[in-house]
N, C-alpha and C positions, 0 to 999 in steps of 0.2 A: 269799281274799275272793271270788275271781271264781266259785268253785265256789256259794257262797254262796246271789251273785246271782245266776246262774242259777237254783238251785231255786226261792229266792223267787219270781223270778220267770216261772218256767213256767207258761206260759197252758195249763191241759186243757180247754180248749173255744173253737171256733171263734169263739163271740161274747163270749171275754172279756174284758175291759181290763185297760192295765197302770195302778196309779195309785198315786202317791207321795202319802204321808201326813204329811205336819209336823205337829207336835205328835204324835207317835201313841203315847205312852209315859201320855198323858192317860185320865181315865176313858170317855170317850164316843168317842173316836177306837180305843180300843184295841177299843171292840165295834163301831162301824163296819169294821175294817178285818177281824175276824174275818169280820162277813157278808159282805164282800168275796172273803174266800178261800173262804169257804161256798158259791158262785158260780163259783167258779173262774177268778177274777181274780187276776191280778198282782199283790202288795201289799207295795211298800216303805216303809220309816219313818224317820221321822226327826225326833229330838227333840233338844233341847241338853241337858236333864235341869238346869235350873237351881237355884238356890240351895234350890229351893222343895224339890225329891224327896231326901226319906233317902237315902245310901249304899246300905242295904239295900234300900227301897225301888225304887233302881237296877236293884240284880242281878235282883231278883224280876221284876221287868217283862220286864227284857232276857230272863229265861233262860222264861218263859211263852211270849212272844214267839218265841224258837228252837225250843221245841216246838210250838208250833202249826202252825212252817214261813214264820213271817216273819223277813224282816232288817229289824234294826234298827239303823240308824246313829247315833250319837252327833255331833250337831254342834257347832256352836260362835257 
């Protein structure tokens, strides 16, 4: 996991922020946090994935999310 977070969170540029995202498994956070790494900002996530998201709809997120080069944490 620690390797993880590091990549996520590799800042490539002097002026860029790290910034933790809750809810970010959502529709409008998940393209907020892309222009964020578009930037070259730090972008972690964090969603509980509640009652509301498919199973499928889970995976698909999470594994979008890994290729992009975000982590995504499943909270609780």
């Amino acid at each position: 996991m620690g390797k993880m977070v590091n990549s996520s969170a590799n800042i490539r540029s002097k002026t860029g922020y790290s910034v933790l995202v809750t809810g970010a498994a959502g529709f409008v956070r998940t393209h907020i946090s892309a222009i964020l790494k578009r930037h070259d900002d730090c972008v972690l996530g964090l969603d509980n994935f509640n009652n509301y998201y498919d199973p499928t709809l889970e995976g698909l997120v999470k594994f979008c999310w890994k290729k992009v080069g975000f982590l995504l944490w499943k909270g609780t």
